[in-house]
Backbone as numpy.savetxt, mean C-alpha at the origin, in Angstrom:
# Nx Ny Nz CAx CAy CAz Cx Cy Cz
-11.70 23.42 -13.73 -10.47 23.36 -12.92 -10.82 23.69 -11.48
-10.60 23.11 -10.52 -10.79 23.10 -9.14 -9.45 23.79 -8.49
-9.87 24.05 -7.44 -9.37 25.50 -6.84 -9.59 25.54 -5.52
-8.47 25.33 -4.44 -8.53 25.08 -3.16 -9.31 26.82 -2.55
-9.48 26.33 -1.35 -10.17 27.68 -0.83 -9.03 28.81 -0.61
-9.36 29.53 -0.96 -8.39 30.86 -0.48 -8.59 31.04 1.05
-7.10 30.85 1.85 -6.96 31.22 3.09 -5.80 31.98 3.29
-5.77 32.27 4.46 -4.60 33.65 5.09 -3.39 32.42 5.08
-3.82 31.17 5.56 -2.73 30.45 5.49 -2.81 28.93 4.72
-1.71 29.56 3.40 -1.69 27.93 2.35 -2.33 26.38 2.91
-3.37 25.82 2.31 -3.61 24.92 2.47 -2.26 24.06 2.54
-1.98 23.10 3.33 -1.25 22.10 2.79 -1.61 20.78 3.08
-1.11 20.12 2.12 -1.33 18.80 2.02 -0.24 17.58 1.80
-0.46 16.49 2.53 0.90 15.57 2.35 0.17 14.31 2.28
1.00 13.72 1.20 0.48 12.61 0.60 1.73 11.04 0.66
1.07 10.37 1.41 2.13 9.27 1.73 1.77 7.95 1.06
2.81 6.86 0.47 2.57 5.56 0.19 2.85 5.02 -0.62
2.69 4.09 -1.07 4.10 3.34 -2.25 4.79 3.94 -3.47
4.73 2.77 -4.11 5.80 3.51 -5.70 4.53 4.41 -6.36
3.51 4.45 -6.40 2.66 4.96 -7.31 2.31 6.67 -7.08
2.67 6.79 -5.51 2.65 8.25 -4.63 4.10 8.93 -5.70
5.32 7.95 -5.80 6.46 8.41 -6.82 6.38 8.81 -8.00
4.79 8.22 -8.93 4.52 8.14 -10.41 5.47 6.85 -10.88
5.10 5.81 -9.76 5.98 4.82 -10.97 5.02 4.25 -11.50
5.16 3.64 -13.03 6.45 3.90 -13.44 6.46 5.01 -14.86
6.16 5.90 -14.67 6.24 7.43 -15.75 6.57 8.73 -15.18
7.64 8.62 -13.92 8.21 9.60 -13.49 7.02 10.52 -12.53
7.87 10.85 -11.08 6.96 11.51 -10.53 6.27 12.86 -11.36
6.72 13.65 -12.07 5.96 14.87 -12.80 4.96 14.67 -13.49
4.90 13.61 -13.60 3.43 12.63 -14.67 2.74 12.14 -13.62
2.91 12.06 -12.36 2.17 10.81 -11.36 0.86 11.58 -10.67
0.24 10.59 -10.20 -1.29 11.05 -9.99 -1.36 12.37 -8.53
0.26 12.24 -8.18 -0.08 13.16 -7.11 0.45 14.50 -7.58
0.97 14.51 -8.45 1.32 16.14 -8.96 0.07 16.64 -10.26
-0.36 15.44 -10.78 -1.61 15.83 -11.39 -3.37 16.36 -10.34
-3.07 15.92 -9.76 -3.81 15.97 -8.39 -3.49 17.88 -7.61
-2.27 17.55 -7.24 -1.92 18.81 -6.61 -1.92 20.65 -7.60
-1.40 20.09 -9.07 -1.51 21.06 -10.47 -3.20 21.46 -10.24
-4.26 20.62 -10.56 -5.87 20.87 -10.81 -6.27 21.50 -9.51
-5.47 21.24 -8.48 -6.13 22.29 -7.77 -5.27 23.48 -6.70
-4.40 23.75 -7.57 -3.45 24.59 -7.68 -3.22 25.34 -6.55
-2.71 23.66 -5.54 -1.67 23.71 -4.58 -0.47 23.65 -4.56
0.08 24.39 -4.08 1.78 24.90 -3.80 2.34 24.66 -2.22
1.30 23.90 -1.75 1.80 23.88 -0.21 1.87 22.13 0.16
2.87 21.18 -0.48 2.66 19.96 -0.42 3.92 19.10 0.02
3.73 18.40 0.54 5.27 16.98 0.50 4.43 15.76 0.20
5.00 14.89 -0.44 5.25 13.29 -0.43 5.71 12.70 0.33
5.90 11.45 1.26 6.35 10.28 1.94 6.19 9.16 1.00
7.45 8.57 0.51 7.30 7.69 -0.77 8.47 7.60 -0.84
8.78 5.92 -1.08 7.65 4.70 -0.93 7.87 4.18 0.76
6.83 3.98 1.35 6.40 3.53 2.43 5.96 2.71 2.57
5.65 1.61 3.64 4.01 1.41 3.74 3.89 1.22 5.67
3.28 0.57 5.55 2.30 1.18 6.87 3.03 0.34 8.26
4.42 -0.97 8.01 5.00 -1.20 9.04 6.01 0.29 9.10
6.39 1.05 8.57 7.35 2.25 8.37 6.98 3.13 8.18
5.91 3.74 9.47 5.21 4.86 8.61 5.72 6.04 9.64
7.07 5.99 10.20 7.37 6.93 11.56 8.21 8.26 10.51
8.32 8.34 9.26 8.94 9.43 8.28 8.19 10.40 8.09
6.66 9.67 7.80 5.26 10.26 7.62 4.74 10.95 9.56
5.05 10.43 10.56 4.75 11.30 11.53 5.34 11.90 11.97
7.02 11.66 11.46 7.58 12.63 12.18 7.75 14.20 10.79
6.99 13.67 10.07 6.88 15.15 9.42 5.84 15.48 9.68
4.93 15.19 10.08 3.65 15.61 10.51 4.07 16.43 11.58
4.82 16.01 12.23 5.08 16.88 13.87 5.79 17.80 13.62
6.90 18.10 12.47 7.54 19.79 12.30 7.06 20.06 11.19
5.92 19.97 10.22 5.12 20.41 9.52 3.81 19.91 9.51
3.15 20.32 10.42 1.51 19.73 10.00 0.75 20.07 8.97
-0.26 19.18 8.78 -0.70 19.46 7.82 -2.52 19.79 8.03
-3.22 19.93 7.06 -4.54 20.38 6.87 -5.14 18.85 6.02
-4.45 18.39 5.36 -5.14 17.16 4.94 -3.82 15.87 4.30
-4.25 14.91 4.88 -3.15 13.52 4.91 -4.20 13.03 3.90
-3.03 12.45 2.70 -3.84 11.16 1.82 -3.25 10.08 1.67
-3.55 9.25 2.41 -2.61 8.04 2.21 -3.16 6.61 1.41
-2.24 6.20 0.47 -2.35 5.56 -0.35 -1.32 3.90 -0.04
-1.72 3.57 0.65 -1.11 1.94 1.43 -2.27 0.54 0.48
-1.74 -0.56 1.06 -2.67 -1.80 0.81 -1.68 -2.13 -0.61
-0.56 -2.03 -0.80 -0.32 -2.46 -1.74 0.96 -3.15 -2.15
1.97 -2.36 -1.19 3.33 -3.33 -1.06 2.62 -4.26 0.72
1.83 -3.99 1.37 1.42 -4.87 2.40 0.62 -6.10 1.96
0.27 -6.23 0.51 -0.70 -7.36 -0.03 0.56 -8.07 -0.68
2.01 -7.96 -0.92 3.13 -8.50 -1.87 4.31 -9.28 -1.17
3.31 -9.59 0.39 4.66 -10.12 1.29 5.47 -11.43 0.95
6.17 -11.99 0.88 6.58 -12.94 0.18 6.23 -14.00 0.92
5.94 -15.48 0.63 6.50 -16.50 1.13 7.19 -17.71 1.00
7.97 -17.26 0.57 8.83 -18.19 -0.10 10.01 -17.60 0.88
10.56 -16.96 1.19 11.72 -16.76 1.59 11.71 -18.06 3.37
10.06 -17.39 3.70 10.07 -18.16 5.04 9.71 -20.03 4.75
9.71 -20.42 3.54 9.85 -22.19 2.75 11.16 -22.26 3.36
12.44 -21.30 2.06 13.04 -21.39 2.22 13.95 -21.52 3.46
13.63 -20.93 4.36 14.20 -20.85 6.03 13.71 -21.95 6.79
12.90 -22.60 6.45 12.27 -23.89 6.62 13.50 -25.15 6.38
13.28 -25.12 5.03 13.41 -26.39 4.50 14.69 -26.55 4.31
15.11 -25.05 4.08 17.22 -24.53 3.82 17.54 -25.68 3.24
17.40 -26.65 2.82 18.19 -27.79 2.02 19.54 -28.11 2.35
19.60 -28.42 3.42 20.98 -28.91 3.99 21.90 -27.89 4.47
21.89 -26.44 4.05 22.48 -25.17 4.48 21.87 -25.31 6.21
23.16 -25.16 6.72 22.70 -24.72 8.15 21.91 -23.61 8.50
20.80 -23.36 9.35 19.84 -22.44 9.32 19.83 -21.89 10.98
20.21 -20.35 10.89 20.44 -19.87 11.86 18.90 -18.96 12.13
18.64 -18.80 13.34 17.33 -17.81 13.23 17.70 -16.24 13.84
17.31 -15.68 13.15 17.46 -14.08 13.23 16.70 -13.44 13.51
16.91 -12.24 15.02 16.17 -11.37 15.53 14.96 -11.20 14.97
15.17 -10.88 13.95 14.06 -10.24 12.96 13.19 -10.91 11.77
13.31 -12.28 12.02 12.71 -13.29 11.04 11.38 -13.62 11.64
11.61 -13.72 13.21 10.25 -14.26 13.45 10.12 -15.48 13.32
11.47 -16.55 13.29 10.87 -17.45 12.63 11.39 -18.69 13.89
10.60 -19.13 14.65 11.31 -20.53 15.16 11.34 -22.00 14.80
12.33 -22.32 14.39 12.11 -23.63 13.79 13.32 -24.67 14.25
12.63 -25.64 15.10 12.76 -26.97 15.53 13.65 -27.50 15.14
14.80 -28.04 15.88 16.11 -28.92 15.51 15.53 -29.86 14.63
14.53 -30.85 14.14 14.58 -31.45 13.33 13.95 -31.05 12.37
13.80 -29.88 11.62 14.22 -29.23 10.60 15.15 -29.57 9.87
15.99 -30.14 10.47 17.31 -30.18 9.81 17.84 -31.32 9.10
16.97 -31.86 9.01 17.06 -33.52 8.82 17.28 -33.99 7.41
17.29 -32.53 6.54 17.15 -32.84 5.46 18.52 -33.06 4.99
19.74 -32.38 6.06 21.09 -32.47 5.59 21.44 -33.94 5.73
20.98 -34.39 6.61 20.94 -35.69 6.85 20.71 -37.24 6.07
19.63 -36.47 4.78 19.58 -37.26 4.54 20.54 -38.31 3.41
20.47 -39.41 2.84 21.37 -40.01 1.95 20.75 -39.13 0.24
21.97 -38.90 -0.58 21.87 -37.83 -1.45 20.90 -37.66 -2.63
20.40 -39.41 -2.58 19.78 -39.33 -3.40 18.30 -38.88 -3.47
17.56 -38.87 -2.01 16.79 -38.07 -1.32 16.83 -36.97 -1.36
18.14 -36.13 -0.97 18.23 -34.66 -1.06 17.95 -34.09 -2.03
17.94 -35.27 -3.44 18.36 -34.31 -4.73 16.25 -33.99 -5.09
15.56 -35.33 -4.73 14.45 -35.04 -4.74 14.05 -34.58 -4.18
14.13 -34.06 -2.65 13.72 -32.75 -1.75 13.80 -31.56 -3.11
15.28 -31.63 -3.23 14.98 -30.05 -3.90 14.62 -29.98 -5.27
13.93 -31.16 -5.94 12.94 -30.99 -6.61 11.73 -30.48 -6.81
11.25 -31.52 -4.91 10.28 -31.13 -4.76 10.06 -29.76 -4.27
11.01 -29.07 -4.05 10.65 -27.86 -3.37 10.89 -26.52 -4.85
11.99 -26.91 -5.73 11.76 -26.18 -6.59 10.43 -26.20 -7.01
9.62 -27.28 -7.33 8.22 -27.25 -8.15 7.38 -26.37 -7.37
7.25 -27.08 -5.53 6.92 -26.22 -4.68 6.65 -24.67 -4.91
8.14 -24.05 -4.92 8.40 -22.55 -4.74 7.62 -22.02 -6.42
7.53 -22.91 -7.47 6.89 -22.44 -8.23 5.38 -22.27 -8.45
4.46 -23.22 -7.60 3.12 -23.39 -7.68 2.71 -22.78 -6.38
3.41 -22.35 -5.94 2.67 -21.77 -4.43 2.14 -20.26 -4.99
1.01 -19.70 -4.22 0.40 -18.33 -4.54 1.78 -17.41 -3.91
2.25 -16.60 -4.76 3.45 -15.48 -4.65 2.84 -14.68 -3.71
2.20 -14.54 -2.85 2.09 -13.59 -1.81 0.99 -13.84 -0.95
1.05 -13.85 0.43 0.47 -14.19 1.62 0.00 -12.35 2.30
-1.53 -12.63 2.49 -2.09 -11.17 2.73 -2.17 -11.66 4.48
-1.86 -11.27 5.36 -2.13 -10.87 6.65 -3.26 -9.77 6.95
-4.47 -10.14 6.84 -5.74 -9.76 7.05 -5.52 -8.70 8.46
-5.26 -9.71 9.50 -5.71 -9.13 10.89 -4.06 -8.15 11.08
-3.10 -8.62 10.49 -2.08 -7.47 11.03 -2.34 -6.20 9.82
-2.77 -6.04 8.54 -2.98 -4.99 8.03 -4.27 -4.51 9.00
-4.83 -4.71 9.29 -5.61 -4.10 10.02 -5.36 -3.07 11.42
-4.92 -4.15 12.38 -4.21 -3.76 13.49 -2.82 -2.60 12.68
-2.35 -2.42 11.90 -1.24 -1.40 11.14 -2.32 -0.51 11.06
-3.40 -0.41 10.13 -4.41 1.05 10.02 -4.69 1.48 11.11
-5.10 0.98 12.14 -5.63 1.48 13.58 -4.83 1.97 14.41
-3.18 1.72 14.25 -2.50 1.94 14.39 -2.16 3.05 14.36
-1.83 3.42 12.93 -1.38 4.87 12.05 -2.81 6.07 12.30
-3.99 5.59 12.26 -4.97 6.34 12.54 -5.05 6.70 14.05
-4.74 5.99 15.56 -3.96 6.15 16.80 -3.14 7.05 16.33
-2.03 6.89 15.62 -0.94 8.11 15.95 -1.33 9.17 14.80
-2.28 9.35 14.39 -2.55 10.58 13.73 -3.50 11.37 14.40
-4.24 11.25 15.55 -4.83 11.39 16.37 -4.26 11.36 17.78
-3.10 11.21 17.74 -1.93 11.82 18.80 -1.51 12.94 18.90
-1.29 13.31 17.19 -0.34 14.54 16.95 -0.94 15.62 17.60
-0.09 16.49 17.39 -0.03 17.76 18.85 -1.38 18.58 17.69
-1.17 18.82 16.64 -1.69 19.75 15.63 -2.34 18.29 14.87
-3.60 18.05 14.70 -3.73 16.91 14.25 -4.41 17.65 13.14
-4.53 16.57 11.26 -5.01 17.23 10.24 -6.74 17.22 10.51
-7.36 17.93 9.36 -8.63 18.04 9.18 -9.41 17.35 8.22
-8.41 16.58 7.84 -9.50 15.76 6.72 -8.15 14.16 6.78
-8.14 13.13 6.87 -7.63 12.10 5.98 -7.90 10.90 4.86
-7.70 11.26 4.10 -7.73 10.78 2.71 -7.60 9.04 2.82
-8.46 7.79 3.13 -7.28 6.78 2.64 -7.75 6.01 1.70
-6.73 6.18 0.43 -7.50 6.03 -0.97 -7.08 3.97 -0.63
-8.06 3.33 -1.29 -7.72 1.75 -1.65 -6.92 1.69 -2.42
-6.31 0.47 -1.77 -5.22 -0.26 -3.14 -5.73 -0.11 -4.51
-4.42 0.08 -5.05 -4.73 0.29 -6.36 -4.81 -0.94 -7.29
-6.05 -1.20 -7.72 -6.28 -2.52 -8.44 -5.07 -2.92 -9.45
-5.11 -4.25 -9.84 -3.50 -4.39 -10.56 -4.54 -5.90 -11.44
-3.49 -6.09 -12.31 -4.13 -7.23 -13.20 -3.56 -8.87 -12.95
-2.83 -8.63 -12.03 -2.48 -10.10 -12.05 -3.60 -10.32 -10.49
-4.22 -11.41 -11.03 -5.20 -11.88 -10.15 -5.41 -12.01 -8.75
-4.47 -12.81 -8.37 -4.17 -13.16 -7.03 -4.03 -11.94 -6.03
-2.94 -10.93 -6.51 -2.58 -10.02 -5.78 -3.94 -9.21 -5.91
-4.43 -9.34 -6.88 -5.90 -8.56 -6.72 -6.89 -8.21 -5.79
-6.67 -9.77 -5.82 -8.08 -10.18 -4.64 -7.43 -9.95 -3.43
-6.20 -9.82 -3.23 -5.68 -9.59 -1.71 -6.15 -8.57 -1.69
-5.73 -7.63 -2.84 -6.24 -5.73 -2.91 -7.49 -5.46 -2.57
-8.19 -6.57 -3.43 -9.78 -5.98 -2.64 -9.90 -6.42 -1.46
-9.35 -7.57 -0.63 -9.74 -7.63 0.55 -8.97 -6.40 1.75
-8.02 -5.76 1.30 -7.52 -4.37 2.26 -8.38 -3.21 1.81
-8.89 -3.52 1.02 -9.89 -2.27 0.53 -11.11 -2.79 1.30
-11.77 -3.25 1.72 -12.88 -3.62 2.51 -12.76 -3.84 3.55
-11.27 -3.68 4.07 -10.73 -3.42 5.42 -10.34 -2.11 6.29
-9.92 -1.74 5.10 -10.01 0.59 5.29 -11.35 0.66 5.20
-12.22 0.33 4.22 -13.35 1.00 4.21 -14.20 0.81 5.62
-14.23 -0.34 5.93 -15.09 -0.61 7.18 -14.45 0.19 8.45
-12.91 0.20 8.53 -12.37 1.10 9.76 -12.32 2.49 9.40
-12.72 3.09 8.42 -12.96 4.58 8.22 -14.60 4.57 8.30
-15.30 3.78 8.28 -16.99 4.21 8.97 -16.80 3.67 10.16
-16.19 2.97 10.84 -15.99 2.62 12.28 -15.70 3.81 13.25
-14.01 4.25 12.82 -13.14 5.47 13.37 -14.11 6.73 13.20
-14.49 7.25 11.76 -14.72 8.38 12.06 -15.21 8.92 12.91
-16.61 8.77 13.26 -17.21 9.33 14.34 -16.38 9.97 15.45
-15.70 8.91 15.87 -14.93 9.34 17.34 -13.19 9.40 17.47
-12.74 10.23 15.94 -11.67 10.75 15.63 -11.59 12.41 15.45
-10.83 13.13 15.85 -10.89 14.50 16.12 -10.63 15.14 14.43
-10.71 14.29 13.43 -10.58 14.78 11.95 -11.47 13.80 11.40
-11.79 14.48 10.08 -12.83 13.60 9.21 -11.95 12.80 8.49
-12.59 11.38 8.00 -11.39 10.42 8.14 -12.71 9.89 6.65
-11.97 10.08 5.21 -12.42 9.71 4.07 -12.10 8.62 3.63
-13.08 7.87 2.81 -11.92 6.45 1.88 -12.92 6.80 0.75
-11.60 6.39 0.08 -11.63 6.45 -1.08 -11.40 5.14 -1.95
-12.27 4.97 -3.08 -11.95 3.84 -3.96 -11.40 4.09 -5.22
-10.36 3.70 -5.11 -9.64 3.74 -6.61 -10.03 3.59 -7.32
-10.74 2.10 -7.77 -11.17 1.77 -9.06 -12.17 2.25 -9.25
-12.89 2.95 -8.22 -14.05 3.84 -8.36 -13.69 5.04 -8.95
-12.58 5.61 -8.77 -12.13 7.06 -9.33 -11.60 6.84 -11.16
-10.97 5.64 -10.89 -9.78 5.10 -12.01 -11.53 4.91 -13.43
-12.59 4.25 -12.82 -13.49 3.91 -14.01 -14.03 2.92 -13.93
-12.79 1.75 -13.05 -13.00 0.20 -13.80 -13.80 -0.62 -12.82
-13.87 -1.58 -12.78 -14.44 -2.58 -12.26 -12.60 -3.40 -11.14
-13.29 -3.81 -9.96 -11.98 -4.35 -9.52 -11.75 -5.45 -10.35
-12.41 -6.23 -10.96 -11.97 -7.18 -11.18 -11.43 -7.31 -12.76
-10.45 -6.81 -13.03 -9.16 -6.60 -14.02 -9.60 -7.37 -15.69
-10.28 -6.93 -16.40 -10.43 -7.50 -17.71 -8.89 -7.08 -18.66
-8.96 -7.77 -19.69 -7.34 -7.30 -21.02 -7.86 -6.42 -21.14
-9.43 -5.96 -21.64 -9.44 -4.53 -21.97 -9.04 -3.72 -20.93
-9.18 -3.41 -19.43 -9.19 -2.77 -18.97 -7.41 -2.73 -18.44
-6.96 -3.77 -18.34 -5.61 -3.86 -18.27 -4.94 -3.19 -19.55
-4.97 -2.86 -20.87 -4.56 -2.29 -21.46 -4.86 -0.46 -21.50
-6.10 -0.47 -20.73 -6.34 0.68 -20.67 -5.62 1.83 -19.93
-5.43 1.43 -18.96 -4.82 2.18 -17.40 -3.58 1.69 -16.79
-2.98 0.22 -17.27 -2.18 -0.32 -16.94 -0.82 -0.38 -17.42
0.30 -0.10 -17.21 1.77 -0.11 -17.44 2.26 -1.86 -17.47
1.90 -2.32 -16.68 2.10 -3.88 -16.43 1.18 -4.52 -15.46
1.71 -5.45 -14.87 0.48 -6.57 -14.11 -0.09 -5.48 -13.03
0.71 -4.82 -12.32 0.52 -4.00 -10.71 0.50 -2.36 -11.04
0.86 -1.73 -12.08 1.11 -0.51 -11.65 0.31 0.53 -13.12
0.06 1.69 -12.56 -0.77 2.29 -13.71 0.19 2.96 -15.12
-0.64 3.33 -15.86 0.14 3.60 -16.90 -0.06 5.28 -17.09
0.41 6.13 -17.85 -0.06 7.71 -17.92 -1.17 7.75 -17.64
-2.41 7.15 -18.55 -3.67 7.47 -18.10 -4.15 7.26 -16.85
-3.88 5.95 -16.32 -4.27 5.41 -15.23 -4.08 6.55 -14.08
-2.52 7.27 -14.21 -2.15 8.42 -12.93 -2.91 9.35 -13.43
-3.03 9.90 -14.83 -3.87 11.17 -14.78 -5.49 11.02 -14.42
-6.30 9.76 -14.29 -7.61 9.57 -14.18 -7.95 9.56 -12.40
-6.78 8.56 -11.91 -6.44 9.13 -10.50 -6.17 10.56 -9.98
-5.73 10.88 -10.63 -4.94 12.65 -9.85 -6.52 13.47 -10.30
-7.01 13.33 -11.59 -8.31 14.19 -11.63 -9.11 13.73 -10.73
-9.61 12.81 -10.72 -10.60 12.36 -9.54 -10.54 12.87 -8.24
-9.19 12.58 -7.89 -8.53 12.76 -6.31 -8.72 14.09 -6.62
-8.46 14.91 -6.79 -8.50 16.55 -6.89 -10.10 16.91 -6.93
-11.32 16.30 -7.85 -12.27 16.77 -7.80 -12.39 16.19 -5.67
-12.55 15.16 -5.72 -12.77 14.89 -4.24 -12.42 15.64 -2.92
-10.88 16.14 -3.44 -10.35 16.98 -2.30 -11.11 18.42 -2.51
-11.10 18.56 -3.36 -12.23 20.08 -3.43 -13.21 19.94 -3.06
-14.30 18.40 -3.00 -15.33 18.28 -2.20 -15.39 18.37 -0.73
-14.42 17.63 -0.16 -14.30 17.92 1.05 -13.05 19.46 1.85
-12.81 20.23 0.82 -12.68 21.45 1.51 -13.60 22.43 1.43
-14.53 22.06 1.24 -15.62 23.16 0.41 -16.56 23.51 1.88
């Protein structure tokens, strides 16, 4: 059993980032961060959950009326699940008039619209073709260079703070079994890893990464056996999966307070 250092003043630690920072889906008291925090029998902790890294101003502004001694953040995983289908849909709108909104990002060309236009029997095969479309397209579009520019980001404003921490944690996406989203996962995991040997050096805290599937056992690349092993469903871990995480993460954090 591991055992934070005895100091005059409680270690603390805050741990930010999606549903899995919550224990979904087996309830946070089962989840890898209270199994984590129990083994090394810390009492000085908060969560930020669920987040991710366009919304991460909850996570600094608790940093600024509670600092902390060590940040672990656990991202790359609702940022690998962005949809695109919604922006087809805003496209192609199928004869629905299509307004563009502040916050869509999206500009699209008066003849866009052409589809209302057309005679019906056309329309009906547009939205054929676009139902088949919305079904064969890959369910999620990874933005390489803006997850990136987001880490450098959050690592900038953690290196702002007035009281900045002494260690940050940033564990990789957590491998999942449906394929596609996989390989997005490993490619943000080879994107922290390279900007945490980049940053550290010339960041005023030691700046760790961590690999999940390195802690978890498995191999990234998702076998049935191993999906039955650790896995709840396609994306998220199952009891074991959080308790093999939370032990790991705990032996690690005792490595680097030591």
């Amino acid at each position: 059993m591991s055992t934070l250092p005895t100091t005059s003043t409680p270690h603390r630690i805050v741990i930010a980032g999606g549903c899995h920072v919550n224990g979904w889906p087996i309830g946070k008291a089962s989840g890898f961060v209270e199994v984590m925090l129990h083994d090394c029998h810390c009492e000085n902790s908060s969560t930020v959950a669920p987040i991710n890294l366009r919304n991460s101003s909850s996570l600094l502004q608790l940093l600024r009326q509670q600092p902390a001694d060590t940040v672990i953040l656990q991202f790359g995983n609702y940022e690998t699940m962005a949809s695109i289908k919604k922006h087809i849909r805003a496209v192609l709108h199928l004869g629905r008039k299509y307004h563009c909104s502040e916050n869509s990002g999206l500009q699209v060309p008066p003849d866009t619209l052409f589809i209302s236009t057309l005679p019906w029997r056309l329309r009906v095969l547009c939205k054929l073709a676009y139902g088949y479309t919305l079904g064969h397209i890959p369910p999620a579009l990874f933005d390489a260079r803006a997850f990136r520019r987001q880490c450098e980001q959050l690592l900038s404003d953690l290196e702002h703070l007035e009281d900045t921490p002494r260690i940050v944690i940033f564990l990789s996406p957590i491998p999942c079994a449906d394929p596609l989203i996989n390989r997005y996962r490993c490619q943000a995991a080879q994107i922290i890893r390279c900007l945490c040997d980049a940053a550290s050096p010339r960041l005023p805290f030691h700046v760790r990464y961590v690999d999940s599937a390195q802690v978890l056992g498995i191999t990234p690349q998702i076998t049935q056996a191993l999906h039955t092993r650790v896995f709840a469903d396609d994306l998220h871990l199952n009891g074991r999966g959080h308790l093999l995480l939370g032990l790991g993460l705990a032996t690690i954090l005792q490595t680097n307070l030591v």
